[in-house]
ROMARDO-394355 format. One line per field, with one value per residue (C-alpha): x, y negated, z negated; residue in three letters. Coordinates in Angstrom, 3 decimals, padded with zeros to 6 digits. Layout:
<rs>
xx = X / ...
yy = Y / ...
zz = Z / ...
resn = ala / ...
</rs>
This chain:
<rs>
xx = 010.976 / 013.992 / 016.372 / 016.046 / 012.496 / 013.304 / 016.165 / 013.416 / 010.491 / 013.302 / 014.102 / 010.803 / 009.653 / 012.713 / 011.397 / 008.152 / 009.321 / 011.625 / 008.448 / 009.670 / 006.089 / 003.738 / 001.483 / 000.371 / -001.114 / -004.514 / -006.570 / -008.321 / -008.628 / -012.494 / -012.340 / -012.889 / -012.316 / -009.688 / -007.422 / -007.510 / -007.131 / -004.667 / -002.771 / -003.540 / -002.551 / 001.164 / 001.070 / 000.427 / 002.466 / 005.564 / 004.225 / 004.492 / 007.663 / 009.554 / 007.995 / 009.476 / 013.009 / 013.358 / 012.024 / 008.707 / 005.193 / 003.323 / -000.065 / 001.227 / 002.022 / 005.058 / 008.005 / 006.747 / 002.780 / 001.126 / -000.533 / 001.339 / 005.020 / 004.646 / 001.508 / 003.177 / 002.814 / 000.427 / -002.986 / -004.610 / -005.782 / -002.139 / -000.276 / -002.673 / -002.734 / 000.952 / 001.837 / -000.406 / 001.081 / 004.615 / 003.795 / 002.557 / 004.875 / 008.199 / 006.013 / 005.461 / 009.135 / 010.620 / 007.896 / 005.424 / 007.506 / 011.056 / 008.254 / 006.663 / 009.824 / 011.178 / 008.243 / 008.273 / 011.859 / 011.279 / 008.343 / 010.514 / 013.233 / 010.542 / 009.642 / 012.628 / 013.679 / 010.748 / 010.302 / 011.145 / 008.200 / 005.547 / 002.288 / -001.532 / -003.469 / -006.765 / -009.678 / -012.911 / -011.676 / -011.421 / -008.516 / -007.080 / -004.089 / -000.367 / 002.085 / 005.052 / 004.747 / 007.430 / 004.817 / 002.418 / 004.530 / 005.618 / 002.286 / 002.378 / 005.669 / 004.259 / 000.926 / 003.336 / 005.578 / 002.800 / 001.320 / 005.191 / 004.848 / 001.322 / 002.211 / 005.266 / 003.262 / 001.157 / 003.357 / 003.931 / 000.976 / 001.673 / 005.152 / 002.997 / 002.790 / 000.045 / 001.767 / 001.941 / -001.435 / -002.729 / -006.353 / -008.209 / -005.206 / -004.265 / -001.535 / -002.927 / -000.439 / 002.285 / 005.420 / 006.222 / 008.277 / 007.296 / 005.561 / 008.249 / 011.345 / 009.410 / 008.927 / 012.221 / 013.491 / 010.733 / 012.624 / 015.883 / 015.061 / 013.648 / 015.134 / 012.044 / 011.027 / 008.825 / 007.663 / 005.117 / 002.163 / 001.171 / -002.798 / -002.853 / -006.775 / -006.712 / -004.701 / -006.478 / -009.919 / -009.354 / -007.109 / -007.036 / -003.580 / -004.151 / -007.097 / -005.074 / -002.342 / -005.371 / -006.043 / -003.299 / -002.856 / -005.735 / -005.413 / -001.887 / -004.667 / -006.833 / -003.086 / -002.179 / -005.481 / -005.523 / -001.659 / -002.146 / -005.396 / -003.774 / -001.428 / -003.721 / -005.242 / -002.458 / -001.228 / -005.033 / -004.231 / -002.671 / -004.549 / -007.681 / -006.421 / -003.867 / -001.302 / 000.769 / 002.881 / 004.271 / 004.023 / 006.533 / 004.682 / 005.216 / 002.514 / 000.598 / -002.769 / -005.331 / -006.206 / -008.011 / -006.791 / -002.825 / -000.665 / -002.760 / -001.348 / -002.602 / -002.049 / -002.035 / 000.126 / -001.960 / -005.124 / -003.828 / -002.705 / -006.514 / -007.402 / -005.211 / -005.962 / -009.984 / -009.451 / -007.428 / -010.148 / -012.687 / -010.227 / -010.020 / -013.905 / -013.769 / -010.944 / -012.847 / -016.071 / -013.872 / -012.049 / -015.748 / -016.830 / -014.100 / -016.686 / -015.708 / -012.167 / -011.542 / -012.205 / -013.243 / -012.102 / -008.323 / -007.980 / -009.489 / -007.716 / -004.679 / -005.739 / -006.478 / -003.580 / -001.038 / -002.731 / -003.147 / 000.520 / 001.844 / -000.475 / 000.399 / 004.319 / 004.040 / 002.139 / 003.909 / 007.069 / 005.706 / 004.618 / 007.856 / 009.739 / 007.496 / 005.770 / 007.366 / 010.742 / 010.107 / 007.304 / 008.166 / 006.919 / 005.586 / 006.671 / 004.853 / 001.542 / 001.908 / 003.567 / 000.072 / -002.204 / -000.511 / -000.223 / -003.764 / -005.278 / -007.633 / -007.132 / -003.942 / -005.914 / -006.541 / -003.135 / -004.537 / -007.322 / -005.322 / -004.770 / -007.338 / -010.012 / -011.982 / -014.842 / -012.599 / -011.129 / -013.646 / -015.083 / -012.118 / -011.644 / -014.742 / -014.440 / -011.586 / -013.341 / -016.129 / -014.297 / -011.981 / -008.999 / -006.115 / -005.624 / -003.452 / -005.946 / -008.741 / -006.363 / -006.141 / -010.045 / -010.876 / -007.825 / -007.384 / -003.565 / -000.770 / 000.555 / 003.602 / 001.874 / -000.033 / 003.226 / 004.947 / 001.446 / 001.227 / 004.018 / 003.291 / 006.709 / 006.081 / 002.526 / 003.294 / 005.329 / 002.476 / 003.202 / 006.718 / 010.222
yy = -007.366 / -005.741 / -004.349 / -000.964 / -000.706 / -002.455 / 000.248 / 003.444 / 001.437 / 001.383 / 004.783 / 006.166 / 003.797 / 005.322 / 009.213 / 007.755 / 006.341 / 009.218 / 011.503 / 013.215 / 012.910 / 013.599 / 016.205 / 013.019 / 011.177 / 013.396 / 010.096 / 009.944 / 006.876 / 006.338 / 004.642 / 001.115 / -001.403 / -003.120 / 000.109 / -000.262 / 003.631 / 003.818 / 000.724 / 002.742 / 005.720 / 004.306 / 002.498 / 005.300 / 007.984 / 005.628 / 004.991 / 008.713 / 009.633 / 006.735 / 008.102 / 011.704 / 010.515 / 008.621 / 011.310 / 010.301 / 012.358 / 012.002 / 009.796 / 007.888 / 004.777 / 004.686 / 002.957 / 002.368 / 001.178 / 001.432 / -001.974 / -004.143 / -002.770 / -001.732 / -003.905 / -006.614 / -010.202 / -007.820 / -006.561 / -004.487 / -007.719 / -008.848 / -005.503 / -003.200 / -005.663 / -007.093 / -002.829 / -003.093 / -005.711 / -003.861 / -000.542 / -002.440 / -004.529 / -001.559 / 000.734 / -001.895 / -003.042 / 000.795 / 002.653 / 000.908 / -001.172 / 000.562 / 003.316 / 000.460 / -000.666 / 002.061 / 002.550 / -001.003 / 000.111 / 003.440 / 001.401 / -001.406 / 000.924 / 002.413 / -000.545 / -001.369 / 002.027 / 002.178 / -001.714 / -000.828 / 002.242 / 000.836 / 002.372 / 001.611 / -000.920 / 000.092 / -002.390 / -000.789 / 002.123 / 001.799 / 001.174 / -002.150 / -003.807 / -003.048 / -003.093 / -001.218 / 000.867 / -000.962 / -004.131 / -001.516 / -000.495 / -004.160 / -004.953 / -001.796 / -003.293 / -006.812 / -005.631 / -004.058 / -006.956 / -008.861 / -006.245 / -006.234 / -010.724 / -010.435 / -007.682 / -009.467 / -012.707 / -011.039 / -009.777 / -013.574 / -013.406 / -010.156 / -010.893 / -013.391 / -011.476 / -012.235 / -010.712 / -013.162 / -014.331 / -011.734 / -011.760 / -014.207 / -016.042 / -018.322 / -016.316 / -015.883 / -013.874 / -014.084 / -016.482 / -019.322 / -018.485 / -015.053 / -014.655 / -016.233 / -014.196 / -011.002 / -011.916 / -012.846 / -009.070 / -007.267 / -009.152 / -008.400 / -004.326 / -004.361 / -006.630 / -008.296 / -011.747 / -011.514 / -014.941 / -015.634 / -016.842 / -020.190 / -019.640 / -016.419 / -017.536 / -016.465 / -013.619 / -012.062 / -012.795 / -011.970 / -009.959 / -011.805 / -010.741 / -007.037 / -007.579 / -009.399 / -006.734 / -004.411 / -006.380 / -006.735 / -002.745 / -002.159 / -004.761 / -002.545 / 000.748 / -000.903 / -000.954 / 002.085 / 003.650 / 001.772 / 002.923 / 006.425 / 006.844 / 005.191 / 007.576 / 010.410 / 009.050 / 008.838 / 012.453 / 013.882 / 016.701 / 018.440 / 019.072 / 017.133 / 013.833 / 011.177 / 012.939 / 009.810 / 010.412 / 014.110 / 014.540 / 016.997 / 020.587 / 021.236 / 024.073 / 025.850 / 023.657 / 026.335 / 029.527 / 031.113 / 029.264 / 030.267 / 027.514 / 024.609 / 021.169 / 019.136 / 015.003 / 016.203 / 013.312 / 010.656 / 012.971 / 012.858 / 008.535 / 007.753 / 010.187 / 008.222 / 004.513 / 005.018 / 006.311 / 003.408 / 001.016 / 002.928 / 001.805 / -001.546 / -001.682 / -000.964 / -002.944 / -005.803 / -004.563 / -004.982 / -007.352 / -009.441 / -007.929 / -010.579 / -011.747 / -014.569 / -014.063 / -009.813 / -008.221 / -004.800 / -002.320 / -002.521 / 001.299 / 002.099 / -001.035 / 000.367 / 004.007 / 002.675 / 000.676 / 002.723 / 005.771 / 003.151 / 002.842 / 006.299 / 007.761 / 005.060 / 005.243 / 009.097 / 008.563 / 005.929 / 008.481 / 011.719 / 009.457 / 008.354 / 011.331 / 013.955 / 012.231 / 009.041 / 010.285 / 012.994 / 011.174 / 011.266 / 009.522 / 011.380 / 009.811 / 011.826 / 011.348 / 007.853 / 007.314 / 009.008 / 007.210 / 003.851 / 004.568 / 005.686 / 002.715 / 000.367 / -002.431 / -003.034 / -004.982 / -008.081 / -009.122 / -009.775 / -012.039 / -015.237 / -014.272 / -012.976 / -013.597 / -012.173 / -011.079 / -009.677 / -007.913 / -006.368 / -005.376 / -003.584 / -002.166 / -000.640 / 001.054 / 002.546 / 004.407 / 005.425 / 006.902 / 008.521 / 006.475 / 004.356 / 000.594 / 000.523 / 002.539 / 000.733 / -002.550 / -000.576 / -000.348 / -003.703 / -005.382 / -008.625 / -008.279 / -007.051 / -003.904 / -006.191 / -008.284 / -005.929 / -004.150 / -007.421 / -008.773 / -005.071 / -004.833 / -003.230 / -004.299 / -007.521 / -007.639 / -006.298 / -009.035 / -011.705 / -012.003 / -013.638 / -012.285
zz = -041.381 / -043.376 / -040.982 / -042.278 / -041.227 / -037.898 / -037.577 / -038.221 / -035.751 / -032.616 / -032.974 / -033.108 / -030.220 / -028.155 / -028.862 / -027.804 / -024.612 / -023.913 / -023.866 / -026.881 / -028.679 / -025.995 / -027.538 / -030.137 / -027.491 / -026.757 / -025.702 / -022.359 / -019.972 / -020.745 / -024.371 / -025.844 / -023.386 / -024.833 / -025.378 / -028.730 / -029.812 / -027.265 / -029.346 / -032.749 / -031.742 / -030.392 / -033.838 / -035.827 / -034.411 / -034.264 / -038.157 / -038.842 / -036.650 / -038.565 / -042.171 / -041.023 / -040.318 / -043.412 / -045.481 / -046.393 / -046.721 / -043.512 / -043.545 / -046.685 / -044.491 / -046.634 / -045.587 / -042.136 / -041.841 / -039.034 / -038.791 / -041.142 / -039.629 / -036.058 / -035.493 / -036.438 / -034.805 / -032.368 / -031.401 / -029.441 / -027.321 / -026.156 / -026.153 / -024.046 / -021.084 / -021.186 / -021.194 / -017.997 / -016.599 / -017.311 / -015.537 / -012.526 / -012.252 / -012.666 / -010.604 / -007.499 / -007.543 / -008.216 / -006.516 / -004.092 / -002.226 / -001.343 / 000.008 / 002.143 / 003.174 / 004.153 / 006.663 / 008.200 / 008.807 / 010.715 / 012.397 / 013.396 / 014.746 / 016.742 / 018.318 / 019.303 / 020.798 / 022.870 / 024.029 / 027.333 / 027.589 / 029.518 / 028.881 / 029.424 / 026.753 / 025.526 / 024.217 / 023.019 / 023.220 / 027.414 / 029.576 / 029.462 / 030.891 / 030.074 / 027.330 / 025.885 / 023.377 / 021.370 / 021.279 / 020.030 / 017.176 / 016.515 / 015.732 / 012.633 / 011.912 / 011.544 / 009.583 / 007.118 / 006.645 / 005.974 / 002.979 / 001.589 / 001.404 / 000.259 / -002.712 / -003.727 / -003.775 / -006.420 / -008.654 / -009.353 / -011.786 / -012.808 / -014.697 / -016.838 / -020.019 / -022.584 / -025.665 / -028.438 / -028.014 / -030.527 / -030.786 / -028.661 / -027.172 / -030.172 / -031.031 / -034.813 / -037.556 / -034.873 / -036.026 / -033.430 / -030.575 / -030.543 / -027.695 / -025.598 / -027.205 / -026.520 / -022.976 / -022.589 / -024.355 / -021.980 / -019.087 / -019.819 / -020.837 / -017.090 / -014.931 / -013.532 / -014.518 / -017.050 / -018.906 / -021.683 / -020.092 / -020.258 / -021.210 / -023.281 / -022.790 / -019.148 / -019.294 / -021.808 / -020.706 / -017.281 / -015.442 / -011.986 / -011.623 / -011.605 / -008.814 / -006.494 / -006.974 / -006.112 / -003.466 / -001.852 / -001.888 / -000.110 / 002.219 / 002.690 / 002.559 / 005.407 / 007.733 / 007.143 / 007.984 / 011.243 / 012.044 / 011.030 / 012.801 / 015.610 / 016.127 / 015.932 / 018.158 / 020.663 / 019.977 / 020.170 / 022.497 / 024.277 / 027.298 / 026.593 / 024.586 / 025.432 / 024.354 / 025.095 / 021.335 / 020.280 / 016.859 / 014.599 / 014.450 / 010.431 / 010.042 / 011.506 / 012.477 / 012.665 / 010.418 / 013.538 / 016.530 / 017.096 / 018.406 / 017.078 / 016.314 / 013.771 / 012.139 / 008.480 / 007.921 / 009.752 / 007.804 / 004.710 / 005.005 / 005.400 / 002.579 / 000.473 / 001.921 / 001.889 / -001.721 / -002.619 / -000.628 / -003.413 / -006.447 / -005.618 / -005.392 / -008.898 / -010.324 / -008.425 / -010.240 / -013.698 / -013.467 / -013.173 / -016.507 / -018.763 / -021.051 / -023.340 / -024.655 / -023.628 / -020.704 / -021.912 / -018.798 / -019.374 / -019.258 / -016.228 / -014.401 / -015.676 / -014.562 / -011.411 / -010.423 / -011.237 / -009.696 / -006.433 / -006.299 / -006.931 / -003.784 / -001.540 / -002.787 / -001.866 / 001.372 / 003.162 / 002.228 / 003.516 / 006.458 / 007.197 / 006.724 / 007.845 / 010.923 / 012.150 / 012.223 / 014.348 / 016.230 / 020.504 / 023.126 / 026.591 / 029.157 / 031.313 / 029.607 / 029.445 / 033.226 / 034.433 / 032.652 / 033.244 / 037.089 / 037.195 / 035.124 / 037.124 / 035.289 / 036.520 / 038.904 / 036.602 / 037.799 / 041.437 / 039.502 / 039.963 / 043.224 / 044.827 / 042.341 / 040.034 / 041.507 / 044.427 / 041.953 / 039.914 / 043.527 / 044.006 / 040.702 / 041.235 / 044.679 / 043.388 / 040.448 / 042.431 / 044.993 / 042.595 / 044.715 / 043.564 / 043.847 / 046.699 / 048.272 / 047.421 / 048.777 / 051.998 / 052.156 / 051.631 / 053.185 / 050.380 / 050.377 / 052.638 / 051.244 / 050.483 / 048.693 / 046.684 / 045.229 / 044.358 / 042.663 / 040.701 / 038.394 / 034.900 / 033.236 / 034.400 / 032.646 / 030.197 / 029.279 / 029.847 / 033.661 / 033.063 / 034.723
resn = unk / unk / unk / unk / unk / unk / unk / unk / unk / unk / unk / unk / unk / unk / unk / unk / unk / unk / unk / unk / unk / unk / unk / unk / unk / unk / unk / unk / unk / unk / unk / unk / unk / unk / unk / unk / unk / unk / unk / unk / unk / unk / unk / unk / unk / unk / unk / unk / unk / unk / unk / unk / unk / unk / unk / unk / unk / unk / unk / unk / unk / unk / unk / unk / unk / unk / unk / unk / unk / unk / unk / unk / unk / unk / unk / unk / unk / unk / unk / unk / unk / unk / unk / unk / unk / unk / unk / unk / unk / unk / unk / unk / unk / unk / unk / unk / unk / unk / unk / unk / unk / unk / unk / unk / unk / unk / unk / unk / unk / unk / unk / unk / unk / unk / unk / unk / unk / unk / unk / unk / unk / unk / unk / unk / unk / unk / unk / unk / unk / unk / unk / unk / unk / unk / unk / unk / unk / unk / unk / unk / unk / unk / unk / unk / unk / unk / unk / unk / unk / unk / unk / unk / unk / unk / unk / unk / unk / unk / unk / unk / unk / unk / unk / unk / unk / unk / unk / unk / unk / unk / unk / unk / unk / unk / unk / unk / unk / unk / unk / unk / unk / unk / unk / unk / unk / unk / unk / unk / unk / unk / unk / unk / unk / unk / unk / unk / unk / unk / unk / unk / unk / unk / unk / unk / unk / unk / unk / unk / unk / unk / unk / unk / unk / unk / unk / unk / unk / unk / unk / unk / unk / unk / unk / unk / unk / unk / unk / unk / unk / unk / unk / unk / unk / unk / unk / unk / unk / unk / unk / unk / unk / unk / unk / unk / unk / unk / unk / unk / unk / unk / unk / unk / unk / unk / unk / unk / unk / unk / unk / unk / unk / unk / unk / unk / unk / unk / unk / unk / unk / unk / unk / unk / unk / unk / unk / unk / unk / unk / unk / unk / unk / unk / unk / unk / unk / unk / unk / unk / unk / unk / unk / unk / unk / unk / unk / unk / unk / unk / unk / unk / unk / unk / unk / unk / unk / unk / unk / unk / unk / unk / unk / unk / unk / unk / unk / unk / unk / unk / unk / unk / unk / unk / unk / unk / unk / unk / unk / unk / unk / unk / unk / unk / unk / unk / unk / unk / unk / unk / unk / unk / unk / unk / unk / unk / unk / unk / unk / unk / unk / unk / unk / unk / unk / unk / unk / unk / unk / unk / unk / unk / unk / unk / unk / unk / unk / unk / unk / unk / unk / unk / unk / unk / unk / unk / unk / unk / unk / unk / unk / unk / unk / unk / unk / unk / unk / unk / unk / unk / unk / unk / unk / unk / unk / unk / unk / unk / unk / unk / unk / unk / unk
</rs>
């Protein structure tokens, strides 16, 4: 291509890019499968924004042609899914993960400022025996690290790009070496390591990569449901819930009832991750339907994707910032609730036994009584004895000193 021409495509592509042009791009998500008018209509407006600059009458095709000039060594086939595989990529990297990050690290901190809280366990939804509240919230911290390893590990395939394989893979009209200088130019323009991909065949057949990308978000969707409808839970309240976490008051909760409370941030997380859960059923649902050498639902995997990572980027911010920060324990709540718990008792199983113990455990709540008292009753340990056996710091960390 004559460097004049080459000159007129760049500078056109950059008013493209810069947004410049936006009011020439009317298409909707829910076209051709392969994104094909979304490819024509890139080619064609750079055609006629590089015909304008140098003069010419717009529609003659004339210096700049849409297919023979900016369609060159190209189709539809190998640019719509390597632009995919760009956005998600830039997005995950820029977006997605310094959000995730950034609430393993408030999570993390939290575990470690409260490791020494001691509060009650819970197991089917009942009382169970003891742990801190820091172990709690190293268990979010962990599920989170986890999503951040498993969405890196798919970007792997991601940053395999299938332009240059025109087509059907073969790479027809496109000069040799092509495909692997334009990866190399797409990695340098964005910093990530981009590579031609090794079988343009799979890549353009099947877009495995972008469903274990979707994957991998909503296996990130499924923790932070759990953690945000964990904490709900634990700052359901005030007078009638567990109460056992205070949560930052940022509006009013209630249109009628003054005063009220509410989780909109733990709320609006499971909006978000069950919507995302709904998304990846369909990018799975796609990214089946790669018949022979295209898979024809590259638009709406694209849609959904990058739609995927934008609300969980914004989520697991707001999150951070607008709940966890500000989230406080209560001691009180929690010092009650472990002090009352029966099943502090299973540590006086290996001692006493454990039907002994389950006898006891059971005196206790009928008789709306505490352990000790419930001890005195049945007489199966010196009060001494008793106190040294119940120690909730102690079981909390598995029994050990």
């Amino acid at each position: 291509m004559p460097a004049d021409k080459q000159k007129l495509i760049i500078q056109a592509a950059e008013e493209v890019i810069a947004g410049k042009l936006m009011e020439h791009f009317p298409l909707h998500v829910w076209m051709t499968g392969s994104g094909t008018q979304s490819n024509m209509n890139v080619n064609e407006v750079i055609s006629n924004r590089a015909i304008e600059m140098a003069g010419g009458e717009l529609g003659s095709k004339k210096p700049i042609h849409p297919n023979d000039d900016v369609n060159m060594s190209q189709s539809s086939n190998d640019t719509f899914p390597t632009a995919m595989y760009i956005a998600t990529a830039v997005e995950l990297n820029k977006r997605l993960l310094p959000a995730v990050n950034m609430l393993h690290a408030e999570l993390v901190k939290k575990s470690q400022e409260w490791q020494d809280i001691v509060k009650i366990g819970r197991t089917h939804m009942q009382d169970a025996v003891p742990l801190t509240l820091g172990q709690e919230f190293s268990g979010y911290a962990a599920l989170l690290q986890k999503d951040i390893n498993r969405l890196k590990f798919a970007l792997n395939d991601v940053y395999e790009l299938a332009i240059g394989g025109t087509a059907v893979g073969t790479g027809l009209n496109a000069p040799a070496g092509f495909a692997e200088k334009a990866a190399k130019h797409i990695a340098q323009i964005t910093g990530l390591p981009f590579i031609s991909a090794p079988n343009k065949f799979e890549v353009q057949g099947s877009h495995d990569a972008i469903v274990a990308t979707s994957a991998a978000m909503k296996i990130l969707a499924t923790s932070l449901f759990k953690i945000a409808n964990d904490i709900r839970l634990l700052s359901c309240g005030p007078r009638a819930g567990f109460h056992e976490l205070l949560i930052p008051s940022n509006e009013p909760g209630s249109s009628i009832m003054p005063g009220k409370v509410n989780p909109t941030q733990c709320e609006a997380m499971a909006m978000v991750a069950a919507q995302v859960m709904g998304l990846d059923l369909a990018n799975s649902i796609a990214g089946a339907a790669g018949y022979l050498e295209m898979n024809v639902y590259k638009p709406m995997l694209a849609f959904n994707i990058i739609q995927s990572i934008a609300m969980l980027s914004d989520s697991c911010v707001n999150f951070t910032k607008f709940l966890l920060q500000g989230t406080k324990p209560n001691k009180k709540k929690i010092d009650q609730y472990l002090h009352d718990s029966l099943m502090l008792v299973t540590a006086l199983s290996p001692i006493i036994g454990y039907d002994k113990a389950s006898q006891m455990a059971h005196y206790a709540d009928d008789n709306d009584c505490s352990l000790e008292e419930a001890n005195q009753h049945f007489k199966f340990l010196s009060p001494e004895a008793f106190k040294k056996a119940i120690d909730p710091y102690k079981m909390a960390k598995g029994g050990r000193e």
